[in-house]
N, C-alpha and C positions, 0 to 999 in steps of 0.2 A: 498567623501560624504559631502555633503553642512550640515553645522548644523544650527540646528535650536534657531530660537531665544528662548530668555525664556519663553515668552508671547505664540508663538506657541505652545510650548511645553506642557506648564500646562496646553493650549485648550486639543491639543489632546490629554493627560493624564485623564483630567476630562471627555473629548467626551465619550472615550472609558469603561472609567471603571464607567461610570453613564449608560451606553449600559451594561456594565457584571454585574452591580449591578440589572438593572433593570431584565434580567432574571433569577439573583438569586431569586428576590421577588416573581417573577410570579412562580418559580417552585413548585411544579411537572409539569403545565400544560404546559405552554408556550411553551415551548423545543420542543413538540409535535409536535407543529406547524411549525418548524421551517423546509424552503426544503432545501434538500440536499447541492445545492449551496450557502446556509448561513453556512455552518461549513466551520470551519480550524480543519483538523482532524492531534490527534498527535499519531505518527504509533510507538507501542510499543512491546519487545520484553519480558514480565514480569522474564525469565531467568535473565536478564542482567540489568533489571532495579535498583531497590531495592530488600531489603533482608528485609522482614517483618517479618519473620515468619524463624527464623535456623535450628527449629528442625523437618522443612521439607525438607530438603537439600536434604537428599540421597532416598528420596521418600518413607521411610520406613526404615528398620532397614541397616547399613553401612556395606553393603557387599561388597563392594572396587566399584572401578570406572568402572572397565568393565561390573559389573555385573548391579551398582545400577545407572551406568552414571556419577556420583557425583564428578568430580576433577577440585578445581578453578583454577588449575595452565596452564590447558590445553584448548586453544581455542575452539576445538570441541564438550565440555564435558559441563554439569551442572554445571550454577555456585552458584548459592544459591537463585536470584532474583524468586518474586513468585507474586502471585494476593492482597495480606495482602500490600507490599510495594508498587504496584500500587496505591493502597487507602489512603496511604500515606504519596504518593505524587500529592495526587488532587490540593493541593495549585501552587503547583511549575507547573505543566500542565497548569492549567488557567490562573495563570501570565504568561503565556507565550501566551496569546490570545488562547489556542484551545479551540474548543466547541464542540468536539467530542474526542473521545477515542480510537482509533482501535489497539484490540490484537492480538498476534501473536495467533497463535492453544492454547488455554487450554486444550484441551483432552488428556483424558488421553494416553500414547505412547509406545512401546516399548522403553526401556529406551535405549538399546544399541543393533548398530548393525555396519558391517562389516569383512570384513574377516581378520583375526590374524593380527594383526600388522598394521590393517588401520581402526580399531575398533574409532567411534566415537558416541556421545551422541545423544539425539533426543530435544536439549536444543533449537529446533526451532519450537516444537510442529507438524512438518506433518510426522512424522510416526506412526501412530494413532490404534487404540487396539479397544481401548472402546471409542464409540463416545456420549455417554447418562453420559458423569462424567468427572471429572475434574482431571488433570496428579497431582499426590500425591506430586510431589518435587514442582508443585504451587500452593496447597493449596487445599481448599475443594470449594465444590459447596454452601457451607455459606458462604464462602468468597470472591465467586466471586458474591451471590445476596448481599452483603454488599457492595464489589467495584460499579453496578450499581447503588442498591437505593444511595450510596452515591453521586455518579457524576450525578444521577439523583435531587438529591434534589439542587445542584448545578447549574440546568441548563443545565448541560453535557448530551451529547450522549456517549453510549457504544455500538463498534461495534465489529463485533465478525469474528475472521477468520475460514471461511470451508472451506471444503475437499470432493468432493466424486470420484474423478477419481479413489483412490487408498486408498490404508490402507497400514499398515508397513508389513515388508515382514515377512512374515512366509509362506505361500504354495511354496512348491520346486520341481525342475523336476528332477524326475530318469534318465533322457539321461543323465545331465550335474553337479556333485554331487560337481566339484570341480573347477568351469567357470562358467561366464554367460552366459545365453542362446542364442544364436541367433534369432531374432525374426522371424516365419515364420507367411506368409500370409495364408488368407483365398484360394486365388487362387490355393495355393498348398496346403494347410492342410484344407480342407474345414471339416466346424463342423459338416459331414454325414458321414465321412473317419476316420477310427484310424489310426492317425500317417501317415496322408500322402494321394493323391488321386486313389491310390492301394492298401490301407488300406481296412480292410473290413467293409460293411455298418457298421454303428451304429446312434442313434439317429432316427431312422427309423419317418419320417413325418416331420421332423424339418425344417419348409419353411423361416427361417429368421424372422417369426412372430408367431410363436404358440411354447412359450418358455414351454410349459409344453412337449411336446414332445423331450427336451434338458435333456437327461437321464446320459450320458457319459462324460466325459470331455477330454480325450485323444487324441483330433483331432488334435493335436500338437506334444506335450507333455503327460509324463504323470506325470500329477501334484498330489501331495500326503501334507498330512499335519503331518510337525513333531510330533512322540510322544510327548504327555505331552503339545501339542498345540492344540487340538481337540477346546480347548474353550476359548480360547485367546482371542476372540475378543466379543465384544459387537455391535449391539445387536447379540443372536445369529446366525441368518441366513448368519452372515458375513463368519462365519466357512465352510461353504459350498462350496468345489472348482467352483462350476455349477455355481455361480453369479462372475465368475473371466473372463478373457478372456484367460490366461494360455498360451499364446504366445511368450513369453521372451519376450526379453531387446526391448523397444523401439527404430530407431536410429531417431527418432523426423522429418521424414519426410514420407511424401503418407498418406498408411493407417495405419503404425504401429504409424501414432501420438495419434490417438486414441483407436486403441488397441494392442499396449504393453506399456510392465511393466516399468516403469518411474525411471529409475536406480536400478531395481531388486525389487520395488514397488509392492504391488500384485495391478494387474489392474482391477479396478471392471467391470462387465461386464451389464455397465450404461441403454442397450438397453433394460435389461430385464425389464417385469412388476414392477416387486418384486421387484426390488430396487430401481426404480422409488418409490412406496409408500413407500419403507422402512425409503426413505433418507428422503421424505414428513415427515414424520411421527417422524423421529430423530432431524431435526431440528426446526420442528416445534413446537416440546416439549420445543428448550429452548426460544423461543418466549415467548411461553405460560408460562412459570417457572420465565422467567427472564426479558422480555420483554426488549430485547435489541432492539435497532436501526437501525441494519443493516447488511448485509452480505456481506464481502469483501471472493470471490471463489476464492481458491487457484487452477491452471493450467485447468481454463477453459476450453481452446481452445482445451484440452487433452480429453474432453468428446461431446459425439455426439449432435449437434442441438436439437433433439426431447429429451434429456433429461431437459434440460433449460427451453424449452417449456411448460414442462409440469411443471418443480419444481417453474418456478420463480413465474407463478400465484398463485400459492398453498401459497408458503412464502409469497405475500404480501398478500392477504387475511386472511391468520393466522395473520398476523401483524394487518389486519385494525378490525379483528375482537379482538383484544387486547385493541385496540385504540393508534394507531400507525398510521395515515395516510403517513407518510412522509419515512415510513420504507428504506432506502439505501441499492442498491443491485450493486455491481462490480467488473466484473470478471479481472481477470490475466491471459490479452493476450500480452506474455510477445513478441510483435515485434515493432519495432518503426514507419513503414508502414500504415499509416491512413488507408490503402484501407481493409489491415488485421483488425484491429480495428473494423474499422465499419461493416465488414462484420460478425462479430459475433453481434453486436447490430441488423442488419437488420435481420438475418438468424436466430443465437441460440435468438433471440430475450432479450437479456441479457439489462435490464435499461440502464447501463453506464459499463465499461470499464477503468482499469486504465490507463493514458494516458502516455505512454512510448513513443508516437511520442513528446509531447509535452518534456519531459525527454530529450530524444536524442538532441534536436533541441536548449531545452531553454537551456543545458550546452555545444554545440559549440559556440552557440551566446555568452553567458557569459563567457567562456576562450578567446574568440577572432579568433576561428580556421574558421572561416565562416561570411558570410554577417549577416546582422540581417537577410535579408530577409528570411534567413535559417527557423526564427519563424514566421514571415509572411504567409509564405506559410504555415504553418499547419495550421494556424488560418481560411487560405482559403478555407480551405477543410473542415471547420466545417460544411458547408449544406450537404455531403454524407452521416451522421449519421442519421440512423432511427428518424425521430423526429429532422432533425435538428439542426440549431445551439442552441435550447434550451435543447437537449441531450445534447451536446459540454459543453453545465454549468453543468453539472450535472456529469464530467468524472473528478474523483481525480487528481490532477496534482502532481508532483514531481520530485525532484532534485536528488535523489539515494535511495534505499536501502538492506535489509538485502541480497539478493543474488548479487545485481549489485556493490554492495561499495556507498562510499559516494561523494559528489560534493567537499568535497575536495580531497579526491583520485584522482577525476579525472579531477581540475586543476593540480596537482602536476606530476602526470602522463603526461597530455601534454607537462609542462613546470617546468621541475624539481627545477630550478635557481629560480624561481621566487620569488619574495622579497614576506617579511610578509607583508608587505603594499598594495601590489598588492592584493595577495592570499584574503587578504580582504574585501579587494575590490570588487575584481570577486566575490566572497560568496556573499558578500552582494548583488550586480546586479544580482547572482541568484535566491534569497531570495524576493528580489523585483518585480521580472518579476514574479514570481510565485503566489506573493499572492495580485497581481492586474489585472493581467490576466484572462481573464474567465478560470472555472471547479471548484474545489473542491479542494483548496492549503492542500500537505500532508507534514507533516514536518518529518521526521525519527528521532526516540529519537537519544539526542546527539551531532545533527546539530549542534544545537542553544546553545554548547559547545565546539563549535569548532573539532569535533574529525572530524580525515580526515580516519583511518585505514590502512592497509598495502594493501588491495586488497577485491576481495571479497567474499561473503558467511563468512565464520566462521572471515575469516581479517578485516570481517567489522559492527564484533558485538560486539564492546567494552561495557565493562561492566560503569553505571555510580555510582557504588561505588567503593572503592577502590579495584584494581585489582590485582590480581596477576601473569596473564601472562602478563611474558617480553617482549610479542612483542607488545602488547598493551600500555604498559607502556612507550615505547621511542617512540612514536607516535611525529610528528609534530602537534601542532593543528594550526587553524585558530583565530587569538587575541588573543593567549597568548604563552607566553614562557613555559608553566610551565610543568612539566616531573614528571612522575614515578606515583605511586597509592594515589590517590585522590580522594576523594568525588564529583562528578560533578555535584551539584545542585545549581550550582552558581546565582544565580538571578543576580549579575551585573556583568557578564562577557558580556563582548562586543556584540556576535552575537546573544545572550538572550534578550538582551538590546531591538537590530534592529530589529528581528524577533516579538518579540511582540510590538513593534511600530508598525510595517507592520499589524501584525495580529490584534490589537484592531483600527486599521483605517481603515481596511477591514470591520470587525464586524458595523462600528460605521458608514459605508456607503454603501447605498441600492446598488447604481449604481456598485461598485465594484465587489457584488454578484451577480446580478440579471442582469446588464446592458449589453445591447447589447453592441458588440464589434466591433469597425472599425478601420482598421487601416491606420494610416493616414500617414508613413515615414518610409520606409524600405529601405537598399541599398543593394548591392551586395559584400561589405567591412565592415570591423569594424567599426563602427559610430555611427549614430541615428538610433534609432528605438522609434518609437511612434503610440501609440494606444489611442482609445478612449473609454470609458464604456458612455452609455448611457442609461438615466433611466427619464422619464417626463423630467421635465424640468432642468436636472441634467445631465452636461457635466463632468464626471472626463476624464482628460488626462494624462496618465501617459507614461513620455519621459527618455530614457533611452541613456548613452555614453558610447559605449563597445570598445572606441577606448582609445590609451593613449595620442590624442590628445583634447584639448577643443576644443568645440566647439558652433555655434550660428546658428539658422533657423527659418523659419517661418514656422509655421505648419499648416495644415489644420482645422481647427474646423467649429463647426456648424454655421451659417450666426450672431444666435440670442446668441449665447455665450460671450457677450460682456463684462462684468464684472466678473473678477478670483480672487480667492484667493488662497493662498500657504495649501497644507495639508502635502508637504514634499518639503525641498528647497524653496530656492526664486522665489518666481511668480511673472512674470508681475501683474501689478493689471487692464490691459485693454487689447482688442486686437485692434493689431498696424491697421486693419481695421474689417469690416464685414467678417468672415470665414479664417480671419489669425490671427495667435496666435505668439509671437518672446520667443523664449527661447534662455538659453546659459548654456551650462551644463562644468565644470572640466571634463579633464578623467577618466572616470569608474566613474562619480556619474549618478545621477537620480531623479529626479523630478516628484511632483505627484502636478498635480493643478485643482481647481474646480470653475466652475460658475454654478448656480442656477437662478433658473427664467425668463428660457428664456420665 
């Protein structure tokens, strides 16, 4: 990585935090205004964040770990972090450039589920109870409207994670009391047959569309709710098996992906009326109550077109009638496949999408296992999205998280040996391609401390105060040597450093968020890759060396791009003609350069 001079430095020092000052002064209002492709959102899991508040650990009174979730020593389980230490740590988020906030589930959860001996915690918020209130081991619904007015007054966005394919499990089937269920289809279990297409009538009139005529639930199954759980969930009509689809276990492909149970999940039964208005009507309250910013939908793709249809107008309207116009809606379709992708923007008509092709693509490029052109080509395929390549700005982007692991996991994993120098490196050019690239740069708390984890889901939720499980603790990280349980709110550790350089030069340039993207240098090998953002009269180029050789080329730019300046590394200060540009990068660095006025 080329360093920069001092004189650079202190520019974009001042650039950026005379840009974060200025929408601390403007707030409350300003923030408002601000579209989606202006944030760098920092993705947070409040379990594992900070520990604000102790004497909400075990979510109520300490009736051991099985019962109340509550053991730091065990990755699966509650560790103390809650919404109070979110709030914080507002300082340490924003020095790090984000201007968004996105939480993992607050709702309230079944604290503990699994069968004997493979029992684990719901310390990632989607096994969900009560969706109208806040899970009691993070805090209250005062302290979650304190964390927004706060990062609101700030300038911040607060985005909030939902759910409605499913709730945490409690409806069970009498065939199968001690296994999961197999999922059976419609074809065979049709919802007019008990238990099968030999069954006898039930549901008498039930056309697939006149849900009031949907009397029985046994077309399957026969699903029952445990004593003592009649009213478990919030709001009440969730307790009702008739809004479930009661089909077992998903195996995530045809139709059981959207109607079965999502690992023993109760699957809500999305097509009906009722739950349509219900979920309107549940999330729209915390609009109204709390006026967040936006909705990042936990497993999407897992619920039917015509539900989306109907919920995402509903939410942004509730939003603009808040006075929200800019309200963020994106769902988790979790394939790396653009064609998947977009086809839930065209179809479930969903705003954006989080971009897992762009994920796949920018962490081969950046280990070295593929051309750049690997990222090229997704970039190409931004006019398939409903709306375009200016959808494509509006699709989060990112490097890893809480279910996939982290972008160091998965340099380490490609290449075990690899030197700390390296491992760096590659971080860094992940970190780079990400937050100058079009979409919506997502950072995963942690990153930007180097945590790499052991793998993923629960291997890749390290806590950032000090820890107590040992597998956490011998972690390798990225820049720095340092081992065992620690505080991880470093402000000068190294990829804190870089990450929020990247993120207040993003903040502090239109073209970066907004600018059309070209690209101008792609190969079929580890090497150059170069893009272009364009914005008026505003070329940024940012050029990238995924090789571990140097290297020197002319690139393409715009005819009238004549005079450049450095925003990262040494820039030419002309081009060597009219619509050529000469760069020369080290291996694994990267450069970001600008002309104006054309």
């Amino acid at each position: 990585m080329s360093a920069l001079t001092p004189w650079r430095r202190t520019l974009l020092a001042v650039t950026a935090l005379s840009a974060l000052a200025t929408a601390v002064s403007a707030a409350p209002q300003s923030y408002r205004q601000r579209k989606p492709q202006d944030e760098v959102i920092y993705f947070v899991l409040p379990d594992r964040f900070e520990n604000g508040d102790a004497t909400n650990d075990h979510g109520g009174p300490a009736l051991g770990p099985l019962i109340d979730g509550f053991d730091p020593t065990r990755a699966g389980f509650y560790h103390g972090g809650d919404i109070q230490g979110v709030t914080r740590r507002l300082d340490y988020i924003q020095g790090l450039g984000a201007t968004a906030v996105w939480l993992a589930p607050i709702f309230k959860n079944r604290a503990v589920q699994g069968s004997p001996g493979q029992e684990s915690a719901a310390h990632h918020g989607y096994w969900i109870t009560d969706f109208t209130d806040v899970d009691p081991h993070l805090g209250t619904t005062a302290d979650f409207k304190a964390l927004v007015d706060a990062a609101h007054a700030r300038g911040m966005k607060v985005y909030m994670d939902i759910v409605v394919n499913h709730t945490a499990d409690v409806i069970q089937y009498k065939e199968c009391p001690d296994s999961r269920c197999a999922y059976r289809g419609v074809a065979d279990y049709p919802y007019v047959r008990q238990g099968g297409v030999n069954g006898a009538p039930i549901n008498d009139g039930f056309d697939g569309k006149d849900f009031s005529k949907l009397k029985r639930t046994d077309w399957a199954y026969t699903p029952y709710v445990p004593a003592g759980q009649e009213h478990a969930k919030k709001p009440e009509w969730l307790n009702d098996p008739i809004f479930y689809h009661n089909r077992g276990d998903s195996t995530f492909a045809g139709e059981s992906s959207l109607l079965g149970d999502f690992a023993t999940l109760d699957d809500v039964f999305t097509e009906n009326p009722r739950v349509v208005a219900g979920f309107i009507e549940v999330y729209g309250q915390w609009i109204d109550d709390f006026g967040v910013d936006g909705f990042r939908i936990d497993t999407a793709r897992h619920v039917e077109p015509a539900f989306w249809q109907a919920f995402v107008p509903a939410m942004l309207a509730r939003a603009k009638a808040k006075g929200i116009p800019n309200f963020h809606i994106f769902g988790e379709v979790f394939d790396p496949d653009v064609a998947a992708l977009a086809r839930h923007v065209k179809v479930d008509k969903l705003p954006a999408v989080l971009d897992f092709a762009f994920q796949s693509a920018a962490t081969d490029v950046a280990i070295g296992r593929t051309g750049t052109d690997r990222l090229a080509t997704v970039f190409a395929a931004d006019p398939v999205y409903e709306g375009g390549e200016a959808t494509a700005r509006q699709l989060p982007t990112f490097l890893g998280n809480h279910d996939m692991g982290r972008i160091g996991w998965f340099m380490l994993k490609a290449k075990s040996a690899m030197s700390d120098g390296e491992l760096l490196a590659r971080v860094t050019l992940a970190n780079a391609l990400m937050l100058t690239a079009r979409g919506v740069p997502t950072v995963y708390y942690g990153d930007e401390q180097g945590f790499t984890g052991d793998g993923d889901y629960s291997d890749s939720r390290e806590d950032m105060f000090p820890s107590q499980v040992a597998s956490y603790n011998d972690n390798r990280l990225v820049g720095s040597s340092a081992k065992g349980p620690m505080s991880a709110f470093k402000t000068d550790a190294v990829l804190y450093q870089r990450i929020a350089e990247l993120s207040k030069l993003r903040v502090a340039t239109p073209a970066l968020r907004e600018g059309r993207q070209v690209t101008r240098l792609a190969g079929d090998k580890p090497g150059l890759l170069a893009f272009s953002r364009i914005l008026d009269k505003t070329e940024v180029v940012a050029v990238f060396n995924t090789s571990d050789l140097p290297l020197k080329a002319n690139i393409p730019v715009e005819n009238g791009s004549v005079a450049w300046a450095a925003l990262h590394g040494a820039c030419a200060a002309t081009a060597v003609a009219p619509g050529s540009y000469s760069v020369e990068l080290a291996p694994l660095d990267y450069k970001i350069c600008v002309s104006e006025g054309r």
